[in-house]
N, C-alpha and C positions, 0 to 999 in steps of 0.2 A: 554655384554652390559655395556656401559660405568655408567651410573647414573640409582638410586635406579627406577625412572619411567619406564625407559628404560628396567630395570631387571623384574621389574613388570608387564609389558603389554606383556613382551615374556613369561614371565611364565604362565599368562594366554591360550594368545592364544597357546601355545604348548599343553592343553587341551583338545583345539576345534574339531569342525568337519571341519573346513575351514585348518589348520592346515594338520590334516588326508588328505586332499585334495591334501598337497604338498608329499606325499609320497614316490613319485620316486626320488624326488631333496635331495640331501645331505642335514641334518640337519648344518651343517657347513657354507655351503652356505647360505643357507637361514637366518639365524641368523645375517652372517655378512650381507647380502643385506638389513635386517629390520636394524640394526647397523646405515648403511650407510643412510637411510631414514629420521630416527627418528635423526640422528643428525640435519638435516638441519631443522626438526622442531625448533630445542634446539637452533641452531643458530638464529633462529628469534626471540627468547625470550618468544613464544609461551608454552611452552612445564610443564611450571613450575604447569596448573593444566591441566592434562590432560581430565579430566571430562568436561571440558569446549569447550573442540574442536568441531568445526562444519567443513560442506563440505569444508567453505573456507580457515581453518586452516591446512587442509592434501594435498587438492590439491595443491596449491604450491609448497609446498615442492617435490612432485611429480614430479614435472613437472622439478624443478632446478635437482632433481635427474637425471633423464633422458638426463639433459643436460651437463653432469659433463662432461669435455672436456677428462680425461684421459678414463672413461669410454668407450666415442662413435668412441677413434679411435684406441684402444685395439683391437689385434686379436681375430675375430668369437664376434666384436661387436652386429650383430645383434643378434646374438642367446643370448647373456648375458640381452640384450635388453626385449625381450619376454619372459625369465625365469623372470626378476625383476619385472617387470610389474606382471606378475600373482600372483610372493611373494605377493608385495604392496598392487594388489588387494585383494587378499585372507584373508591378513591382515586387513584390514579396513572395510571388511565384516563383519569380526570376530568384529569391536568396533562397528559398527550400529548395530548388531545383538544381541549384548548382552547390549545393553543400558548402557555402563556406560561412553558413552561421548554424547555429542548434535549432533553428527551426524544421520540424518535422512535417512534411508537406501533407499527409493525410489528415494531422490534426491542423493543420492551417487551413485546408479545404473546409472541414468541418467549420470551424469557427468562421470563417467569413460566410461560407453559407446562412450560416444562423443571421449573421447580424445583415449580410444582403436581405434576407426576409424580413428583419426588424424595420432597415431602411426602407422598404419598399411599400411596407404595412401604416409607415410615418406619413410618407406622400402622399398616399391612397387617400388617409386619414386625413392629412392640410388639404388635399385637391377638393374632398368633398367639402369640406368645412368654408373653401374658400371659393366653390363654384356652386355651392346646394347642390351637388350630387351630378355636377350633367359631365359623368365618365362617358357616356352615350354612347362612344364608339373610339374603340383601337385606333383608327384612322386619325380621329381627330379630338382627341382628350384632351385637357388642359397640358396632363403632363406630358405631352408628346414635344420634342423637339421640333425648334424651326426648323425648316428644309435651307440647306443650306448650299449652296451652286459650287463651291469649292469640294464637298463632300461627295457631293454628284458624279462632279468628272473625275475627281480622284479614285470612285469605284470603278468606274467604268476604265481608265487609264490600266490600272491595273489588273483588272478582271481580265480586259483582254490581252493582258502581258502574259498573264498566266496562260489564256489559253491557246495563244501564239508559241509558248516553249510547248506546250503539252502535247501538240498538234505536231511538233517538230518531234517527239519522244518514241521509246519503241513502244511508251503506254499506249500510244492511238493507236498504233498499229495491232496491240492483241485485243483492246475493246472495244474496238468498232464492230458493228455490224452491216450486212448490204444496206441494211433500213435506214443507215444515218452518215449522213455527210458531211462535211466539216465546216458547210454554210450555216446547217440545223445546231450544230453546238455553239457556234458562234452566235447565232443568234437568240441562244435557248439561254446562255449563259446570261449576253445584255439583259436579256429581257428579265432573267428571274432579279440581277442584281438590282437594276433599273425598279422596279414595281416594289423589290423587298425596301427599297431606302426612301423612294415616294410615299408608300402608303404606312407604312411603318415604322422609318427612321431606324431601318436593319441593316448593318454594313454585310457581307460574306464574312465577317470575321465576329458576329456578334446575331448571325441568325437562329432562329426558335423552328421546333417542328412545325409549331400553329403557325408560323408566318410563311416555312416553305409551303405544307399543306394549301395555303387561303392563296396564294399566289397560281401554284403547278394545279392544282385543282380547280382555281376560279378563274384567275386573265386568263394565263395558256387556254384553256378547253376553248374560252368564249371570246379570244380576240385574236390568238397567234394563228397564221395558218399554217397549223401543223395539225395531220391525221392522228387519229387513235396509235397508230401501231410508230407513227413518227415521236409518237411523245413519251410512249413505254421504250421506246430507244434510247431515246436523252437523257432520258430521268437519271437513270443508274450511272452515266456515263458524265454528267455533271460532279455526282459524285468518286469520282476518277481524276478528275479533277483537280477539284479540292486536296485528295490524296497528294496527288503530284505536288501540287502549292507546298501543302507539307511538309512533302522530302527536302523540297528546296530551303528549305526555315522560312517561308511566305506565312505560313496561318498554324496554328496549334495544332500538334498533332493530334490530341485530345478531340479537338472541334472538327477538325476532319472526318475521324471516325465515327462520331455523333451523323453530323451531317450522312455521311453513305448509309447508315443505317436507317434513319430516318428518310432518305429519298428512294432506299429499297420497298418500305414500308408503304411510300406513295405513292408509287408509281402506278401500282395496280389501279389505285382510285383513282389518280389521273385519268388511266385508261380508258374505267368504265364512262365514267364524264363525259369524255370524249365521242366513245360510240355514240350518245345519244342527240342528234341533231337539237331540240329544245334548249340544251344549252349553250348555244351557240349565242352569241352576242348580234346583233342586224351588218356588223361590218362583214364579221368571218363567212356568215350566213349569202352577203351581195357576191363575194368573190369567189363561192363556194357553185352559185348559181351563175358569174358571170361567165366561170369556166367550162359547164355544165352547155352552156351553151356559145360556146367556141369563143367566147369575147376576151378580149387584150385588156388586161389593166391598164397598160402604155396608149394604148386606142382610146384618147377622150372623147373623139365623137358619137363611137359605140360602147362607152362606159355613160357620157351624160342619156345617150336616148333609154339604156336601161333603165337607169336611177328614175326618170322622168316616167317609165313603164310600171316600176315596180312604185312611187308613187301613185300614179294615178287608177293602183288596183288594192290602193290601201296597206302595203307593205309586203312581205313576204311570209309572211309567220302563220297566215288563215287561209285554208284552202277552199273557204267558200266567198264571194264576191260581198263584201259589207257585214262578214263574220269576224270571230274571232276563234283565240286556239288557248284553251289555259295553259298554265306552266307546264300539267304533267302530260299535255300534247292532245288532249281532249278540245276534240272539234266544234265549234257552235257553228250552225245558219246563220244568215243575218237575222233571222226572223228569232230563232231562239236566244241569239244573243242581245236583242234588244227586250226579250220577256226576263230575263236574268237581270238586266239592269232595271228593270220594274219589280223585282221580288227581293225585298232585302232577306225575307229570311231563306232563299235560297242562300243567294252571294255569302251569308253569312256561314251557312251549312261548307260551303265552297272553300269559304277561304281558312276555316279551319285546317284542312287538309294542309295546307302551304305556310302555317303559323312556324315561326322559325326557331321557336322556343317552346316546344311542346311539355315542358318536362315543369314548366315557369319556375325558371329559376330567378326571374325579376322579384318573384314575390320574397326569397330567402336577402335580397340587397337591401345595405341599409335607404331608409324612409325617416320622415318629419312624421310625428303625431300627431297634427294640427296647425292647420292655416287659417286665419281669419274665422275661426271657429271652425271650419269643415275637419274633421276628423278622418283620419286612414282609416279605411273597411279595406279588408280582403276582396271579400264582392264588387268593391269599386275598382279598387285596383285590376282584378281579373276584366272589367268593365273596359276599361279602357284600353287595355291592351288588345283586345277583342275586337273594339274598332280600330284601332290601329290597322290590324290585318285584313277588315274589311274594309274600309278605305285605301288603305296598301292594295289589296287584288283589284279594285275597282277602277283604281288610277292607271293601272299597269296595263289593264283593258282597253283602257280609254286611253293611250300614251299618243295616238296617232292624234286624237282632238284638242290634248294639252302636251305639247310638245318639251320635250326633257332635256334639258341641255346636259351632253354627257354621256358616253356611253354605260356608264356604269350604272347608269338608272331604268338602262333599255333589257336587263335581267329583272325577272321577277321577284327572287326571292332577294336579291341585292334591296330592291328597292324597300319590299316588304322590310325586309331585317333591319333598313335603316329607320323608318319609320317607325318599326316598333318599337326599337330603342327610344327615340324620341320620344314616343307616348308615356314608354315606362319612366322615362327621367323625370319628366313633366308632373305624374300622378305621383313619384317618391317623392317629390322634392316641392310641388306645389298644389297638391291634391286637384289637380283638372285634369279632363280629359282632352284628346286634341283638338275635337273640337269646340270645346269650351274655354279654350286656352284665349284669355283676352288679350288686347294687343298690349298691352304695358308691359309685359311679360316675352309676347316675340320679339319686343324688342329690345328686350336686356339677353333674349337667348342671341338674337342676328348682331348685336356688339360685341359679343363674346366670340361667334363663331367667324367675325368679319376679323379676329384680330389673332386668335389662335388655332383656330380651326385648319382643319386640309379642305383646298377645294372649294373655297365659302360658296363664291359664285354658283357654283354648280347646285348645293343644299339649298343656298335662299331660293333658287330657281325651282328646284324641287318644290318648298314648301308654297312658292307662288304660283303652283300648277294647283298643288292639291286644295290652296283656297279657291280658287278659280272651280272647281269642280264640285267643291260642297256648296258653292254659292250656286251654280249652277243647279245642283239636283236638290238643292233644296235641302241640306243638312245644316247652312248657316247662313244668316241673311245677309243682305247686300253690305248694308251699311258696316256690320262687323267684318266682312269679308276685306273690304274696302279698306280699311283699318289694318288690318291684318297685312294685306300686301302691302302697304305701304311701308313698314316697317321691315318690307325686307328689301327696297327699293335701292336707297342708297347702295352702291359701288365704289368699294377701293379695291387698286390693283394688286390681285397677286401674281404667284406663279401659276400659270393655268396647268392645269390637271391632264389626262390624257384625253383630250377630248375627238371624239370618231370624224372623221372627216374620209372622204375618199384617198387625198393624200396621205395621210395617217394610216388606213389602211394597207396601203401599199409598201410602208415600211415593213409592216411587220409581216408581209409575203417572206415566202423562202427565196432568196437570193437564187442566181440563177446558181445549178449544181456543178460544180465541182469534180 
């Protein structure tokens, strides 16, 4: 810190529990980001008593911050963007909260609020501007942070420090119940924080209800093997948790009580998920049946003849021999399942049902007015998102013939939902539909997705099933198909994603109890 004020207020808030808050960010960073803040105070002439500062004396400077020219066109500006923002904030928390400047914390909440919103509404606006619009998916957006391997274990590190003291408190001992053991929180905890920072880039100190919700309601149900009544256990008791963190000055007390309220609210929904076998993922689904009928996970000779049984009867999921089962558990013969894939306007009647945007709100996103002469219709657009979802059910039928790498693409409407995004970014942003999408165009999507994207491998793999399947039924011809795949051929490595495997599975069993 350059000046005695400057060394003064970082030594403070290095202290705090707002401080604590930045725990996964390099102390290095963050020092120089406050550095860089607190000069432009100093530059206004402002800064000489700090006790005197109100809201209108830090927002400016904030704001020049933000504006610094080498800053905003530095590579991976936006993500340096939304780290300094949250230092700033964090910081400034830490002087309304401790009273010893005139800033008033309700109107400081208020005003950063607002201008969070402005910032957010800036990125939104450069990401489209500088990707044609492919937001396509939370997962994997342009603006999403790299996944970073220090972040990773540093959650994990501390997640389970937490819930190492918590386990040791009289708190476990009043909120437990007989239904939950302290294998099931231990593992309920890695898992939500593990899934919220992979697929989300969400610390436990920076998660959304929509990210607990898509997590405790989507992987749990369909990959962890926990029961219905195991998971209405944890849920609440997770946020107990948190609480505890809290006390300790671990996590905001603020974000704690968020979070409990929010995993009260979900649990229920959890629950119901859970009751319904259909959403079961093929892993939870194997070990669900392997137990059902006395088999050992640990036992590979009577885990591989299984695997090898339930193979060679076409999977587990259709209870007739060369049938299938739709999403909402609806039975086909083999015989009526092969007249469905001959009636496109059934399949099309069908897949309405499981459209994952019923409401289309794709049509209210922004859109291009014109490509190469073709002009936005409403009609088209509702057009192609329509096949989206019918191509999405039909793939999702056929998953046993065109094989998916990933378990995340072995749920229906996961898959459908990814798909339709895609179609909808495709028709906003270049007025085709997917399958009219030519390859010059998959292949500025598969570069983009090979280099910012989550999970690339597993998407190009998806979209090289679904051209494999329109070539085959005849929705696009060889030669375009041909083309199409090849542009999603090329492999660079990332980090691989959770991909289902038997040993994979077995992690995420319940430990033995406790």
């Amino acid at each position: 810190m350059a000046n005695e004020v400057e060394k003064a207020l970082w030594l403070g808030f290095q202290n705090s529990a707002d401080y604590r808050d930045l725990a996964e960010f390099p102390r290095d960073a963050v020092e120089r980001t406050l550095e860089l803040y607190l000069s432009g105070i100093d530059d206004s002439g402002k800064s000489a008593n700090f006790h005197q500062w109100t809201v209108q004396t830090v927002l400016p400077a904030l704001a020049d911050f933000m504006e610094m020219p080498d800053l905003k066109n530095m590579p991976g500006a936006d993500g340096f963007t939304i780290f300094s923002f949250n230092v700033i904030k964090r910081f400034l928390h830490y002087l309304a909260e401790t009273g010893t400047t005139k800033i008033q914390t309700a109107a400081l909440v208020a005003a950063l609020d607002r201008y969070e919103q402005m910032l957010d509404d800036q990125l939104k606006e450069k990401n489209l501007a500088a990707t044609r619009g492919r937001d396509f998916d939370e997962t994997g957006g342009p603006s999403l942070p790299a996944w970073q391997e220090y972040t990773a274990n540093n959650i994990q590190r501390y997640t389970a420090k937490w819930v190492a003291a918590y386990l040791k408190s009289p708190g476990w001992r009043k909120d437990r119940n007989p239904g939950l053991t302290r294998d099931t929180l231990e593992l309920a905890v890695e898992q939500l924080s593990e899934q919220a920072y992979d697929t989300y880039r969400k610390t436990p100190k920076s998660w959304t209800k929509k990210v607990l919700s898509s997590v405790l309601c989507g992987y749990f149900v369909s990959n962890l093997d926990l029961t219905a009544a195991e998971i209405g256990a944890v849920i609440p008791v997770i946020g107990h948790v948190m609480t505890f963190a809290a006390e300790q000055g671990w996590l905001n007390a603020n974000r704690a009580e968020n979070y409990q309220r929010y995993l009260n609210a979900i649990a229920p929904k959890a629950v119901a998920q859970a009751q319904d076998p259909n959403n079961f993922g093929p892993a939870k689904q194997a070990i669900i049946q392997m137990r059902s009928e006395g088999i050992e996970p640990d036992d590979d000779a009577a885990v591989q003849a299984f695997m090898d049984k339930v193979n060679a009867q076409r999977g587990l999921d259709s209870a007739y021999e060369g049938g299938a089962r739709l999403p909402d558990g609806t039975d086909f013969t083999a015989e009526e399942f092969q007249a469905l894939l001959a009636d496109d306007d059934l399949m099309t009647d069908l897949a309405v049902n499981f459209d994952t945007d019923p409401q289309e709100n794709y049509l209210t996103k922004p859109h291009v007015t014109e490509v190469s002469g073709r002009r936005w219709r409403q009609a088209d657009a509702r057009m192609a998102h329509g096949k989206s979802i019918f191509f999405g059910l039909r793939l999702w039928l056929l998953r046993t013939r065109y094989p998916l790498t990933g378990d995340s693409w072995q749920g229906a409407f996961k898959l459908m939902d990814v798909l339709a995004q895609l179609a909808d970014m495709l028709y906003s942003q270049q007025l085709v539909a997917i399958d009219e999408c030519p390859a010059v165009i998959w292949e500025d999507f598969a570069q983009w997705i090979r280099q910012d994207g989550y999970e690339p491998q597993q998407v190009l793999a998806l979209l090289t099933a679904l051209m494999r399947m329109l070539v085959d039924d005849g929705y696009l011809s060889a030669e375009a198909g041909k083309r199409n795949i090849a542009t999603f051929q090329p492999v660079v490595k990332h980090r691989q994603g959770n991909v289902i495997s038997m040993k994979a599975a077995r992690k995420r069993q319940r430990r033995k109890k406790r």
